[in-house]
Structures are given as structure tokens and as C-alpha cells.
C-alpha positions in Angstrom: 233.1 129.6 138.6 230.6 132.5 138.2 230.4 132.0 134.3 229.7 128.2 135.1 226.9 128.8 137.2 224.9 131.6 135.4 225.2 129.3 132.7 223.4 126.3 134.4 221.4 128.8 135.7 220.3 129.8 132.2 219.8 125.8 130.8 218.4 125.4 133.9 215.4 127.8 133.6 215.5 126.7 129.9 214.8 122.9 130.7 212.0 123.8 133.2 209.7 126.1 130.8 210.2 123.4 127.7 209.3 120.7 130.4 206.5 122.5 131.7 205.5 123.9 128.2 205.6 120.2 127.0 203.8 118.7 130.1 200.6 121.6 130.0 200.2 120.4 126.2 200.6 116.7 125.9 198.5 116.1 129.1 195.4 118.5 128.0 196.0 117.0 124.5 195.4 113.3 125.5 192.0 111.6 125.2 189.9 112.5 128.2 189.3 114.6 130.8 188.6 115.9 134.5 185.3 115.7 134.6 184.7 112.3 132.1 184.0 109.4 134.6 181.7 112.1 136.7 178.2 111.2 136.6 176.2 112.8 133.3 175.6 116.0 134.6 173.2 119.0 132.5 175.0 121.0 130.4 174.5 123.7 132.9 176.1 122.3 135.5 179.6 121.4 133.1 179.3 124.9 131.8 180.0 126.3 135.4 182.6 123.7 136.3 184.3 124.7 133.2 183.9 128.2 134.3 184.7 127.8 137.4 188.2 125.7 136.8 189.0 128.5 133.4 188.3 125.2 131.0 186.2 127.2 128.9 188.9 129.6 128.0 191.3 129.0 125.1 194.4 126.7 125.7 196.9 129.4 125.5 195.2 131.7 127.8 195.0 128.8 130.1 198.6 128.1 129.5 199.7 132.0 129.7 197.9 132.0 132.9 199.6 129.2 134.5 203.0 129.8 133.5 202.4 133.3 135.2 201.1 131.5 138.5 204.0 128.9 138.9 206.8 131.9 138.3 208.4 132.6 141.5 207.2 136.0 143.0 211.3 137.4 142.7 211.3 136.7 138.9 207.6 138.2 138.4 207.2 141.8 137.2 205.5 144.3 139.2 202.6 144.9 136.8 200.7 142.8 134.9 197.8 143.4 132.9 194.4 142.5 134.2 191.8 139.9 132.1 189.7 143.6 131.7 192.5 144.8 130.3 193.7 147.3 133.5 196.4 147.0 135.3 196.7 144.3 138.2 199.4 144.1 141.0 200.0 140.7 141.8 201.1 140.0 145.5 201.4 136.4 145.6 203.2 134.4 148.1 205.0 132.2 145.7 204.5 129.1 143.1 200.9 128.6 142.7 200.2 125.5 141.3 196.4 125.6 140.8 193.8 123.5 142.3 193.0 119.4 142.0 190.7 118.6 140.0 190.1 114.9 141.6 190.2 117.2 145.3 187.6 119.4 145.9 188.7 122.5 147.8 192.0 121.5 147.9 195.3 122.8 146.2 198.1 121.1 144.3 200.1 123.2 146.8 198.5 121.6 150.0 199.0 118.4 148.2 202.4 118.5 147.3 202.9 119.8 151.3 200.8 117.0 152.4 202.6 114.1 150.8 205.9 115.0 150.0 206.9 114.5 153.5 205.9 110.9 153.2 207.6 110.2 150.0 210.9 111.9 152.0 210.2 109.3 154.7 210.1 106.6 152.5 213.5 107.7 150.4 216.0 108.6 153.2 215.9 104.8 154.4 215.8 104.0 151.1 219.1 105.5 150.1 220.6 104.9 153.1 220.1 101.0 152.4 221.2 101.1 148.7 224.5 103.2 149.5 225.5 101.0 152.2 224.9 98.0 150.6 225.7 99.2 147.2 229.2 100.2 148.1 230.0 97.9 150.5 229.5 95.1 147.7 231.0 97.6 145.1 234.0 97.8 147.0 234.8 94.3 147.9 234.0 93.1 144.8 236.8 95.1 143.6 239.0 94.1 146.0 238.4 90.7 145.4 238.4 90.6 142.1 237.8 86.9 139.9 236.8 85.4 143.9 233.7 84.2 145.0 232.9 87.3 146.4 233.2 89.3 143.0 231.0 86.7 141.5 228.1 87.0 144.3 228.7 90.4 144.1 228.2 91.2 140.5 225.1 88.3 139.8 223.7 90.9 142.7 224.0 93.6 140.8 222.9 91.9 137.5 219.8 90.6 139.1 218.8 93.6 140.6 219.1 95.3 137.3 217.0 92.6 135.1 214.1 92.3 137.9 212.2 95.1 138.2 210.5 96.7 141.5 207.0 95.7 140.5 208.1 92.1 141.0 210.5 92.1 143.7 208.1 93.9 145.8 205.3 91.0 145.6 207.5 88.6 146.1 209.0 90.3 149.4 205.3 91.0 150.6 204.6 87.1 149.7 207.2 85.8 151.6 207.9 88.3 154.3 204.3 89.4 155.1 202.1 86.8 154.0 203.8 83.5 154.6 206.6 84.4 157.6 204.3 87.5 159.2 207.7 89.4 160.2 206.1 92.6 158.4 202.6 94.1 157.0 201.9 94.1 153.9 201.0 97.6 153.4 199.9 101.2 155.0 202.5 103.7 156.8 201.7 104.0 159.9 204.3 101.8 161.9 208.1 100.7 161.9 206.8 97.2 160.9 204.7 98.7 158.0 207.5 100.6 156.5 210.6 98.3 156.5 209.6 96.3 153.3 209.1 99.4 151.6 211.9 100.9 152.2 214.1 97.8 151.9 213.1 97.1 148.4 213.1 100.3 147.0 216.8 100.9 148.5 217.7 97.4 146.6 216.2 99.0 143.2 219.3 101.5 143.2 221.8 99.2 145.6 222.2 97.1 142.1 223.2 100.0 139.6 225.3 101.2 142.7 227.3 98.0 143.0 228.4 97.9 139.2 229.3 101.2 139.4 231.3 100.9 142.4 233.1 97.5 141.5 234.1 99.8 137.8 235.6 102.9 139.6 237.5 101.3 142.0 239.0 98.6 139.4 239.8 101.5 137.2 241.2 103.2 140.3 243.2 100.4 141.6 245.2 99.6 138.5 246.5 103.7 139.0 250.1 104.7 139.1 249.7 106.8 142.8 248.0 103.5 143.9 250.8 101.1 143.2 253.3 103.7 145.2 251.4 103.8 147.7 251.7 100.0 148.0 255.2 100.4 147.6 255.9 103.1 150.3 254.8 100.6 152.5 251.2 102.0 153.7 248.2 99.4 154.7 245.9 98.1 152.4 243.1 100.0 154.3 245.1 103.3 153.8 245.3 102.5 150.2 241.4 102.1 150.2 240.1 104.2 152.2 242.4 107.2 151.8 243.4 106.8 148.0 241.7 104.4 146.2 237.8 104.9 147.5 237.3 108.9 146.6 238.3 108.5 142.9 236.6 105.0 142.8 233.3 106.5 144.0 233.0 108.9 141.0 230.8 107.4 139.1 228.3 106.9 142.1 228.2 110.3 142.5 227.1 111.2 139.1 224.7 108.7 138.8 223.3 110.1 142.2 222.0 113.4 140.9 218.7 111.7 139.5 219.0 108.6 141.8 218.2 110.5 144.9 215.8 113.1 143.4 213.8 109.8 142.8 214.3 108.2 145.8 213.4 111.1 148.1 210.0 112.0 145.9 208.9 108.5 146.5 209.0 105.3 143.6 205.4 105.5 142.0 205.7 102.0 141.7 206.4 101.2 145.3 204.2 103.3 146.6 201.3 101.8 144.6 202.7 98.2 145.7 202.3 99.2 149.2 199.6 101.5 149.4 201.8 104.3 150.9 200.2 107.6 150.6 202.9 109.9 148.8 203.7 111.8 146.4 204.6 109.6 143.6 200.5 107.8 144.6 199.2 110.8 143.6 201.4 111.3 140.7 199.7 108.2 139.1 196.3 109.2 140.2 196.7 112.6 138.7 197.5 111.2 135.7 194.8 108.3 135.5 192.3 111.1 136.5 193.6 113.7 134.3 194.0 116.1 137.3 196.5 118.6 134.9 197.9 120.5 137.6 198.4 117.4 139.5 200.3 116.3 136.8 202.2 119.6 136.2 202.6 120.6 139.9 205.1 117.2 140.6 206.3 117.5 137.2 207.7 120.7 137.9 208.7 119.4 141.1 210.5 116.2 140.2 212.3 118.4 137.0 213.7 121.4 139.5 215.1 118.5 142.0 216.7 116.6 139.3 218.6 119.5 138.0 219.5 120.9 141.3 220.7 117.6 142.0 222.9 117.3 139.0 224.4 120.8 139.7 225.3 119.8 142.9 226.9 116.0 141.4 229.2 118.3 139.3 230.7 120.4 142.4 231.0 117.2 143.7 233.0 115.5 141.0 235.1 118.7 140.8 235.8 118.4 144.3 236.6 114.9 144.6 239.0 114.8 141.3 240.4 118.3 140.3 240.8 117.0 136.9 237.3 117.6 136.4 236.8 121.0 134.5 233.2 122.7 135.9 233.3 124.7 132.7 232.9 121.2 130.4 
């Protein structure tokens, strides 16, 4: 167990500085910048704001510099030599992940602080929906299988797959908000503004969830244990729920390692749909506005949730089915 986890410790930390690495570079690299849809300033005034934001020093310095500011304070050395060329104890509180660009005065930090809350808001409804639903369908549909209910169950899941967010979410603000009135159509401020948000991003993953319930359980169901189980006489919902559902719901728990990192950061797409101000918002506005540690700062975010997640999904697999080998 201890080799297993130093070693995705180690890939880990190995992931997150080729992410990062690859992020700084391909978003200073693309066509643009900052500063390009400010007003024509003198070349004075872009000379200081380069100055000021370190855009007039070379890329790797810039990239040396940041790399040193986002390393956790337990992992930094206790010296570190100054830009004069002395020596400069650092006593910083933490991950710094530089200023906005598109905020003045403002941190990526205080950001991230800001919205992330939001986004969580958003998700936990969100994944509450698509695992009830998602598994409820899932399961029936397997115990139902070649019925009615399989058939509504899996066009469910086949729609949901083939029609993405961006459209479902009009629709549901067309019908729901515009035509019937039972919600608003955007903003985050009440119960009535936040159900069609929620509801249709918890649908997004409710599909993927009911295939890959409906496949686990079948697989499950047609197992040895299970038919003696039958056959020592215990109650279909004892077979279910006490056999059949833990090794059924195995590959709902693997894909739930990205699935909820996404859903708790917020959907950039739903959150654009609806005007909600999270996370994922300013995610696409740091990237239309080229605000790099915007861009870097949920990057980094998004990456070290994902594979904390997935660490996590394995312990879980290994718990629910002791076939499962942590060190594979």
C-alpha cells in the first residue's frame, strides 16, 4: 500500500509540472495578448504595464518564476536566490497564483476563492440528480432487461449522450422559463434561478451513468454467487441490494473520478448558458482575454482535483471488489 501511493504520488507531481509546463507555453505562445483589445496606449504607458506584470522579461524567467510561486511552501527550499543575485528567504503563505490580468488589483487566488464556491453550489445538486437518476434507471434497466423499461431506459441514456449541454440547456430555458414561467432564465441568486441549472447539468452525466450502470449490473447478475443466492432462497431485493448492486456499480465509480471533479468546478458551458458567475465563467473569459494566470491558476486547479479524484476511485474499487490489485 505504501509503495502504491508514493508511486501515484510521484506521477502525480509528474502530471501537474508537464500540465502546467504545457499550459504556461501554449497559452503565451497563441496569437494575442493581455493588453491587445485595450485602447492604443503610448509606448510609455505598455512599457510600465509590461514592467509592472514581468512581460518584459524573458519567457523562461517568467516561467522559472511562476513555477517557484505556485510550489507549495512544504516542498519549497529555504533559500533561494534573489533577481540581484543575493540570497532571499521566501515566507510565503502558500500557492501563489499571480494576478488577473482582465482584474485590476485583484488575484487569481481571490478569484479562485470567490467563485469556486459557486461552481461547488452548482455541482453538488448536480451530482446528486445524475446519480439518483442515473442509477435508479441503470438498475432497473437491468433488472428488466429486453422490457419496456430497458428500452426507455437505454434511448435515455443514448439521447443524453448524442445531445450535448449547449442545446438541452436552451431548450429547457425555452420551454421552462420562457414559455411555462416555472423558472428564470438565468442569474444565481434564488432557488427558482438555480434549478434549471442544476437539473440539466446533472442530466449531462445521469446519461453516461445509466449505460454504465445497466452494463455492471448485467454482467453482475449473470454471476455464479448470484444464482446461489437465488437458489438459497433470499429475496430479489437481497440479491440486489446486498450482492448484485456493489460489484454492478464498479464502473460508476471509475468513471466518477473526473465526472465529479467537473461537476463540482462548475460546466463552462452551463455556466455561460445561464449566466452563473463561477469558476468555469471565468475559465472561458481568461482564456478569450488571455488572462495567463487565469488560465493556469484553474488549470492547475481542475488537473490536482482530477487526479485526487482518481486516487481516491481506485481505493474505492479495491474496496468494493478485492480482486482489484492497487499495485496494477
Amino acid at each position: 500500500m505504501t509503495r502504491f501511493f508514493i508511486s501515484r504520488l510521484l506521477q502525480t507531481l509528474l502530471a501537474l509540472f508537464v500540465i502546467v509546463t504545457a499550459t504556461f507555453f501554449m497559452s503565451r505562445f497563441a496569437p494575442g495578448g493581455p493588453f491587445t483589445a485595450e485602447k492604443s496606449t503610448t509606448p510609455e504607458i505598455e512599457a510600465n504595464i509590461k514592467a509592472y506584470y514581468n512581460l518584459d522579461k524573458p519567457l523562461w524567467w517568467q516561467y522559472r518564476k511562476y513555477m517557484w510561486d505556485v510550489m507549495p511552501k512544504t516542498f519549497r527550499p529555504t533559500l533561494l536566490f534573489s533577481e540581484q543575485g543575493g540570497i532571499d528567504l521566501k515566507a510565503g503563505l502558500g500557492m501563489d497564483f499571480g494576478p488577473s490580468y482582465k482584474y485590476a488589483n485583484r488575484t487569481v487566488n481571490e478569484i479562485i476563492a470567490e467563485k469556486l464556491p459557486v461552481s461547488i453550489q452548482l455541482g453538488m445538486p448536480a451530482l446528486i440528480i445524475a446519480l439518483g437518476i442515473g442509477i435508479t434507471l441503470g438498475v432497473l434497466a437491468a433488472l428488466k432487461r429486453n422490457t419496456w423499461v430497458d428500452y426507455a431506459a437505454s434511448t435515455f441514456g443514448m439521447v443524453g449522450l448524442a445531445i450535448p449541454t449547449f442545446v438541452v440547456g436552451p431548450i429547457f430555458v425555452l420551454i421552462f422559463a420562457l414559455q411555462l414561467h416555472w423558472f428564470n432564465a438565468s442569474g444565481w441568486y434564488t432557488v427558482q434561478d438555480r434549478v434549471l441549472p442544476c437539473f440539466v447539468l446533472g442530466l449531462a452525466y445521469a446519461a453516461p451513468i445509466v449505460r454504465l450502470t445497466r452494463g455492471g449490473m448485467l454482467e453482475v447478475l449473470n454471476q455464479d454467487f448470484i444464482r446461489t443466492a437465488r437458489a438459497k432462497g433470499a429475496s430479489e431485493a437481497r440479491v440486489v441490494f446486498r450482492h448484485a448492486l456493489r460489484g454492478g456499480l464498479l464502473p460508476v465509480v471509475s468513471y466518477l473520478g473526473p465526472a465529479v471533479a467537473n461537476i463540482l468546478t462548475g460546466s463552462f458551458v452551463i455556466e455561460t448558458i445561464f449566466q452563473i458567475p463561477g469558476l468555469g465563467r471565468e475559465f472561458v473569459n481568461g482564456a478569450f482575454n488571455r488572462d495567463y494566470f487565469m488560465i493556469l491558476g484553474t488549470v492547475i486547479l481542475y488537473a490536482t482535483l482530477i487526479m485526487t479524484l482518481n486516487l481516491l476511485v481506485d481505493i474505492a474499487q479495491a474496496w468494493m471488489n478485492p480482486k482489484v490489485r492497487l499495485e496494477n
